[in-house]
C-alpha positions as CSV (number, residue, x, y, z in Angstrom):
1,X,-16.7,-19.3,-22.2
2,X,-14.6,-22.6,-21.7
3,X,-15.4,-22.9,-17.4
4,X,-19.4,-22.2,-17.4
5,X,-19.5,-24.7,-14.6
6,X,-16.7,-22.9,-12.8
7,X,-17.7,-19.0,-12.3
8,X,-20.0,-19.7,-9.6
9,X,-17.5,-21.4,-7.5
10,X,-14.1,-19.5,-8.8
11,X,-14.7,-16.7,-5.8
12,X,-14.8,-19.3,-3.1
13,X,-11.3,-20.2,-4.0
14,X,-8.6,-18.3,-2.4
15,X,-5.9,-16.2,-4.8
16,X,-3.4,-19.0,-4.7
17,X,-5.9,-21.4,-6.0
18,X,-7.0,-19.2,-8.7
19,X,-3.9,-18.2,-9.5
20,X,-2.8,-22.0,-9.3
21,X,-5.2,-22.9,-11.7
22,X,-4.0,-19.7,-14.0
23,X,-0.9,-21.2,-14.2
24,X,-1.8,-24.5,-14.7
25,X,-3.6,-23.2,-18.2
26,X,-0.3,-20.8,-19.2
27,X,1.7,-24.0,-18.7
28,X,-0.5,-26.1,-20.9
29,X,-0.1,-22.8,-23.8
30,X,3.2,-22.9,-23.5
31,X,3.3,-26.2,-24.2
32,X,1.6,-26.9,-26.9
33,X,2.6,-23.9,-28.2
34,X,6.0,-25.8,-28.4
35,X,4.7,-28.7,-29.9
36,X,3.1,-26.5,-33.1
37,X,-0.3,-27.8,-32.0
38,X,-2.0,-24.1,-32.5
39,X,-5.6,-25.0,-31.9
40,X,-4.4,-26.6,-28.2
41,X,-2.5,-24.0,-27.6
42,X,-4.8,-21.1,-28.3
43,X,-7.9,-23.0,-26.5
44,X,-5.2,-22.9,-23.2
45,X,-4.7,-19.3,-23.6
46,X,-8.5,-18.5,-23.9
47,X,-8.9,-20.9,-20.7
48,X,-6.1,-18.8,-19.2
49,X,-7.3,-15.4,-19.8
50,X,-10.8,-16.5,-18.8
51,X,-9.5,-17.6,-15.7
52,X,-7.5,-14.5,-14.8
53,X,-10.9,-12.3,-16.2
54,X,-12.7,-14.6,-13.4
55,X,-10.4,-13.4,-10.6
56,X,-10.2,-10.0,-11.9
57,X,-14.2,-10.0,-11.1
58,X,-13.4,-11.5,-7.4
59,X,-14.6,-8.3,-4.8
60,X,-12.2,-9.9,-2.7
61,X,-9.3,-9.1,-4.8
62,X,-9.6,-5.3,-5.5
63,X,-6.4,-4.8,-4.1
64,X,-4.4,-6.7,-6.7
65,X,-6.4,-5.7,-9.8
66,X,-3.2,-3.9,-11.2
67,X,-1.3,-7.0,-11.0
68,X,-4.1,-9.2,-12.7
69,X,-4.5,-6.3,-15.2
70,X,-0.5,-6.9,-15.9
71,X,-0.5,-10.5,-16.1
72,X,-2.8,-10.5,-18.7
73,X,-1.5,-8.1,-20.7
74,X,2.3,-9.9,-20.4
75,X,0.8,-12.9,-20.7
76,X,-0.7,-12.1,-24.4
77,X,2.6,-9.7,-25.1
78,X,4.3,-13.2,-24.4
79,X,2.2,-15.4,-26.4
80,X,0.3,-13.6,-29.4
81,X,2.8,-10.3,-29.2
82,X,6.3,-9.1,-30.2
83,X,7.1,-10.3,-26.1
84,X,8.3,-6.4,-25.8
85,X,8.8,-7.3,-21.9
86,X,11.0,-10.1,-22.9
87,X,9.5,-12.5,-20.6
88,X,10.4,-16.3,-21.2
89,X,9.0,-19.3,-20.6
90,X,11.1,-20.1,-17.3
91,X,9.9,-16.6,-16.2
92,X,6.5,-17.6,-16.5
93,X,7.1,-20.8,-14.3
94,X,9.0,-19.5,-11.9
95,X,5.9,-16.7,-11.8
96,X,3.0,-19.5,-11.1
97,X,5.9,-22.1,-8.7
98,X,4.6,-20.1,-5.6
99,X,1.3,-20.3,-5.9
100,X,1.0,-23.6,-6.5
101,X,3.0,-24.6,-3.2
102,X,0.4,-22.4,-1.1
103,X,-2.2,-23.8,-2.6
104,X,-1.2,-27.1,-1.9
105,X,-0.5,-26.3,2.0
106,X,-4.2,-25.2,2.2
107,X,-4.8,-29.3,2.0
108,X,-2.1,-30.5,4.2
């Protein structure tokens, strides 16, 4: 478990700052992943899949567990799998762009 100081606090975050903070760990995969650095890269993507396991757990987001169930398992057919969904990198952060901007209106 990378965020051991984090699970306590994760479910007082609302789903765009989780899913903010998902996004912020796929990018950080993805980019390393481009640079060939393999043990940066795979760390990210057990951050990110921890992250998304965290929000999964929320009671507050029972409603949206198929969704989270499906980003995970895109997410790893993207990275670690033969990417049969055929999902890209610009898919990915176009996916995550929204989030981050209503997260960031929570503090304006």
């Amino acid at each position: 478990m990378f965020h051991t100081e984090l699970q306590d606090r994760w479910n007082t975050f609302t789903i765009h700052e989780q899913m903010a903070n998902i996004g912020a760990e796929v990018g950080r995969c993805i980019a390393w992943k481009e640079k060939g650095n393999e043990k940066m890269w795979t760390n990210a993507l057990y951050r990110a899949l921890e992250l998304i396991d965290l929000t999964k757990q929320d009671p507050k987001h029972k409603r949206v567990l198929g969704e989270l169930c499906r980003l995970r398992e895109v997410l790893l057919d993207h990275l670690v799998g033969k990417n049969m969904y055929q999902s890209t990198n610009e898919l990915w952060d176009s996916y995550f762009l929204p989030y981050n901007f209503a997260a960031r209106k929570k503090y304006k």
